[in-house]
C-alpha positions in Angstrom: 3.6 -16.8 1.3 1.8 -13.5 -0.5 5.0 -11.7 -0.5 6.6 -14.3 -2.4 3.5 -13.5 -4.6 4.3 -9.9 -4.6 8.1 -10.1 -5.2 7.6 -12.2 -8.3 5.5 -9.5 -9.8 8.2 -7.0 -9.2 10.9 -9.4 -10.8 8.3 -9.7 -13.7 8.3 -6.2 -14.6 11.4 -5.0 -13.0 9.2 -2.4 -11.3 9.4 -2.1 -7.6 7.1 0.4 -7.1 2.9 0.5 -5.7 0.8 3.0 -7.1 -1.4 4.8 -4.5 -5.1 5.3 -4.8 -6.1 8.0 -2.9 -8.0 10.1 -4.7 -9.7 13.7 -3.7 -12.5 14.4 -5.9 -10.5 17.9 -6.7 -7.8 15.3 -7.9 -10.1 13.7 -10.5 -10.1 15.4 -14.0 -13.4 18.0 -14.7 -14.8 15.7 -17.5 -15.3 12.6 -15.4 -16.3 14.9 -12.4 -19.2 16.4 -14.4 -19.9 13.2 -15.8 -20.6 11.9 -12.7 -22.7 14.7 -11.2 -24.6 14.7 -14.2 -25.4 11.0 -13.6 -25.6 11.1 -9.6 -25.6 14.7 -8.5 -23.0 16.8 -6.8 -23.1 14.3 -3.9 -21.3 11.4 -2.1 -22.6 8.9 -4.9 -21.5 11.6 -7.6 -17.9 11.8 -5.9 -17.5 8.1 -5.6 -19.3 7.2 -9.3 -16.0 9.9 -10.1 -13.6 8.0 -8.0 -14.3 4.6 -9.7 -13.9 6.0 -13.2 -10.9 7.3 -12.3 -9.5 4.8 -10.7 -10.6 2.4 -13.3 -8.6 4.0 -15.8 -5.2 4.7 -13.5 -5.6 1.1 -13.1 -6.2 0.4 -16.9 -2.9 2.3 -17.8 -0.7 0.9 -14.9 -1.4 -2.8 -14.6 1.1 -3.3 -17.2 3.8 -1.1 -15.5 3.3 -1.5 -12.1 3.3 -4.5 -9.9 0.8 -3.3 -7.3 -2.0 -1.0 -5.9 -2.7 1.1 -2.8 -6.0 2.3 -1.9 -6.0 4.5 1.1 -9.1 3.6 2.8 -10.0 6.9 4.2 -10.3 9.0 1.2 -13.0 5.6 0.4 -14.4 6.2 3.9 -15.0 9.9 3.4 -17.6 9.5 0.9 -20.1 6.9 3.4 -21.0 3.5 2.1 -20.7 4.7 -1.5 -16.8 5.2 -1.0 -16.4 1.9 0.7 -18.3 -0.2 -2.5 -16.1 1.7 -5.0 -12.8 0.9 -2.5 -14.7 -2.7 -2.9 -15.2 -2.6 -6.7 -11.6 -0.9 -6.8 -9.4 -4.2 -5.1 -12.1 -6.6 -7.3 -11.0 -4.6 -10.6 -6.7 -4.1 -9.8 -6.7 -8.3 -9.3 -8.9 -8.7 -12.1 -6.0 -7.1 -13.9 -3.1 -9.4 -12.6 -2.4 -6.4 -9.6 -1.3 -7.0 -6.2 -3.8 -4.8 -4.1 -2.5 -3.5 -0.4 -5.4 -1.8 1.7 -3.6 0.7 3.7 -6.1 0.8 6.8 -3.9 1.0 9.0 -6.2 -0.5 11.6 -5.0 -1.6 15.5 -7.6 -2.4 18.5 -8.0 -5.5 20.6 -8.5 -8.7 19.9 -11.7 -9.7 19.0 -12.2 -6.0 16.9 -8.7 -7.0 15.2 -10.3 -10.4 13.9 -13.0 -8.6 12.4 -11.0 -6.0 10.4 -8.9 -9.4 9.5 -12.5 -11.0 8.6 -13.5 -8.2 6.8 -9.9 -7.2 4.9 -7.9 -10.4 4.2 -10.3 -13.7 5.5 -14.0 -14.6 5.0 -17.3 -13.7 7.2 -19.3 -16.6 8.6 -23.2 -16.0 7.4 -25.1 -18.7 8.1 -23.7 -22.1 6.5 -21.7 -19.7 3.9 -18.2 -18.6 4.2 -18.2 -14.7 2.7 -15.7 -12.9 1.4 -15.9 -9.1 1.5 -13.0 -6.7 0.9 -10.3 -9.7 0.2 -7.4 -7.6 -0.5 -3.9 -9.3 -0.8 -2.4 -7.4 2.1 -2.8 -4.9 4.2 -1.4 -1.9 6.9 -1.7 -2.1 10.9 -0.5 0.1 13.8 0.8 -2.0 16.1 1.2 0.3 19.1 -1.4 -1.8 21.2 0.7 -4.6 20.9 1.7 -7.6 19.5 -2.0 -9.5 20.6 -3.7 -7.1 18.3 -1.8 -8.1 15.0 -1.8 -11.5 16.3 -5.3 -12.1 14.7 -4.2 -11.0 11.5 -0.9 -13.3 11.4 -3.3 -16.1 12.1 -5.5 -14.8 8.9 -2.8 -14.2 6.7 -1.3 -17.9 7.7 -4.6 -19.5 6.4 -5.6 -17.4 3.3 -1.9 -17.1 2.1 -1.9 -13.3 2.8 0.1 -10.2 4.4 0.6 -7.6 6.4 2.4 -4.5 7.0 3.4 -2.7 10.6 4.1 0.9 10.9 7.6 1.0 12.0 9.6 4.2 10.9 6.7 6.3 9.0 7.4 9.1 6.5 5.7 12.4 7.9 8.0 15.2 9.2 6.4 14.5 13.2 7.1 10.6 13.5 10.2 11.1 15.4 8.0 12.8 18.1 7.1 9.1 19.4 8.9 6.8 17.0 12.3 8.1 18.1 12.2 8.1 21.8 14.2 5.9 23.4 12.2 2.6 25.2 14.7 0.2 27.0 17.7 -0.2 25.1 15.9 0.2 21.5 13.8 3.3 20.0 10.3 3.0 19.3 10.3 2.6 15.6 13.3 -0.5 16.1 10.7 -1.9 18.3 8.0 -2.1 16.0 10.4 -3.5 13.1 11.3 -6.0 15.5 8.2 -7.2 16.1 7.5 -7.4 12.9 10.7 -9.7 11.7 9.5 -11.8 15.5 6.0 -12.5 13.9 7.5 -13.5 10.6 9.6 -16.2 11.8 9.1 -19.5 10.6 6.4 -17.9 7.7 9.4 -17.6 5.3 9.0 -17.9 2.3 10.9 -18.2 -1.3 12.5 -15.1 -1.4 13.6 -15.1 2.1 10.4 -12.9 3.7 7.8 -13.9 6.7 4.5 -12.6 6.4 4.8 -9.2 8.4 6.6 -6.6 6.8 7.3 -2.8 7.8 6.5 0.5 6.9 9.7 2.3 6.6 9.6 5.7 5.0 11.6 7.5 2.2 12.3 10.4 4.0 14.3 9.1 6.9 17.2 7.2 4.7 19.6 6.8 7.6 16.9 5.0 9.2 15.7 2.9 6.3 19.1 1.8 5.7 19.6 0.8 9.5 16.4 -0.9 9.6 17.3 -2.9 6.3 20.5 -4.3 8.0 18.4 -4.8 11.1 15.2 -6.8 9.6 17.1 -9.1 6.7 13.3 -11.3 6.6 11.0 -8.6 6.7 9.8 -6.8 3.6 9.3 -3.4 3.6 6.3 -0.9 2.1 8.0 3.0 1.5 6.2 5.9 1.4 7.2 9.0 1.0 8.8 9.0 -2.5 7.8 12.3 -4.8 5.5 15.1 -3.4 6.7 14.1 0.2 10.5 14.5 -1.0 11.7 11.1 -0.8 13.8 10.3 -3.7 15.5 7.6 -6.0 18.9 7.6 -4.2 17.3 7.7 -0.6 14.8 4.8 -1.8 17.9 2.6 -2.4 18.7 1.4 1.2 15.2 -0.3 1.3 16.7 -3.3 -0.6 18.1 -6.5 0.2 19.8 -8.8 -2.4 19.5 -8.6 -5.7 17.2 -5.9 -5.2 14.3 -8.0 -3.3 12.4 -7.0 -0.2 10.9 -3.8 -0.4 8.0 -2.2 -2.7 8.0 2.0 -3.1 4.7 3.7 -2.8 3.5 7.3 -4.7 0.6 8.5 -5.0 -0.4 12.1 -5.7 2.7 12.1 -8.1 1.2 9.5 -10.3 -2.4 10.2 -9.9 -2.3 14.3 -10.4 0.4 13.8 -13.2 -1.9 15.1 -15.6 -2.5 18.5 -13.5 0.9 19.5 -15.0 0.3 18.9 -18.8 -1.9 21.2 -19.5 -4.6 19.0 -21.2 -7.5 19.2 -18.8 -7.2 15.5 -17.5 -7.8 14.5 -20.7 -4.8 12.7 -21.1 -4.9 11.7 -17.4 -4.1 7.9 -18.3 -1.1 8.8 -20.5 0.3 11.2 -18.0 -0.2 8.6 -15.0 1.9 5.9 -17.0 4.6 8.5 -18.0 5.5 9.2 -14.1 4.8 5.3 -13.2 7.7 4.6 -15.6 9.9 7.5 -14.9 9.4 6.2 -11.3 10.7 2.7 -12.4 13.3 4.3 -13.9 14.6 6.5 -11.3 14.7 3.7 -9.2 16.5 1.7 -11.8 19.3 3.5 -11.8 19.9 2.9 -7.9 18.4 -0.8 -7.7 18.8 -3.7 -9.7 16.2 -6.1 -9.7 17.4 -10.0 -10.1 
């Protein structure tokens, strides 16, 4: 299954760790910002020509580094249907370079609207005689509050096309506990969710011990990540939260299984506006992304040990 994919990636480079895409144009350094606008005007298309080139090169310094990408649909979304073909060009270019690419799109409706976000995100669009693919990302995030019918469609997709998915279970922002902590029968929410998602992964196991829906289980609640680990021993977790949202090395550690398998940590501002803090103008934005990738990896290193 894909997470067997993306677990062998992380044992490749000893790097359990996704790099977020989620750029602001105020987050992209001035010279490719005026580049663009020179090119396409201080517009949508100027924003998103900016976006690509930036994104082009994070992913240029990190594929080496980091096992995996996140691009954050929205801040793709934000920019019309410019944003949504760099997003597209974006996925294309990080698996082009050996990256496993997540689309956090954290999408959840009924039925027949789930199948086409699975269509459009993981599977292929029927047009005519000719099976299309359009976003084909390796993975990707749902809210699963509507129920288990409306991430049903996208365990079917991910069973034919070898894919993945994600379910927001215990999320990283300072209000989840607001819903995800009351109390529904004799579990909380959030342990509801994670159950569901090791209940959909059963019998989708694959090398490394994982079904095809994992969790979102975040940094900043490290009593709960570390209950949930002992809770879910099949389902691989996604953790934000790590860096600018306070989430740190020695909380991150509880996300693991066995020899250090089972769970991928996500940053994103902390990589991406690394070079805000040398002092170079985003010249050196590439160097300065790789810098905080590794000393990320390493962080984590000194808590998990990947076999």
């Amino acid at each position: 299954m894909s997470f067997d994919v993306l677990q062998e990636k992380i044992i490749e480079k000893k790097n359990p760790t996704v790099a977020g895409l989620d750029p602001k144009p105020e987050q992209i350094p001035p010279h490719i910002l005026q580049a663009a606008y020179h090119e396409f005007g201080e517009n949508l298309m100027g924003a998103a020509e900016a976006v690509w080139q930036f994104n082009r090169g994070l992913i240029d310094a990190l594929c080496d580094v980091v096992p995996a990408v996140k691009p954050q649909a929205a801040y793709y979304e934000r920019l019309g249907w410019s944003g949504l073909a760099i997003m597209d060009k974006t996925i294309r270019y990080a698996r082009e370079k050996g990256l496993f690419v997540i689309a956090d799109i954290k999408r959840g409706d009924i039925g027949s609207t789930a199948q086409a976000y699975a269509d459009a995100w993981l599977g292929e669009t029927q047009v005519g005689g000719s099976a299309c693919r359009a976003f084909d990302a390796d993975c990707v995030t749902l809210n699963g509050y509507m129920g288990s019918d409306t991430v049903a469609p996208f365990v079917d997709t991910c069973k034919k096309y070898d894919k993945c998915l994600f379910l927001l279970a215990k999320t990283s922002n300072p209000g989840s506990g607001e819903l995800q902590n009351l109390t529904a029968g004799d579990r909380l929410v959030y342990q509801l969710l994670g159950d569901m998602a090791e209940k959909l992964g059963q019998g989708t196991e694959g090398k490394y011990g994982y079904g095809l829906a994992g969790a979102v289980t975040g940094a900043t609640w490290p009593e709960e990540l570390k209950e949930l680990r002992a809770r879910l021993p099949h389902t691989f977790f996604l953790v934000p939260g790590y860096g600018a949202q306070g989430g740190t090395a020695e909380d991150v550690q509880h996300a693991f299984g066995p020899d250090g398998h089972g769970a991928i940590v996500n940053a994103s501002r902390s990589i991406m506006c690394a070079w805000q803090k040398t002092g170079k103008d985003g010249k050196d934005f590439q160097e300065a992304a790789r810098a905080a990738a590794v000393a990320m990896r390493d962080a984590i290193g000194e808590y998990v040990t990947i076999r």
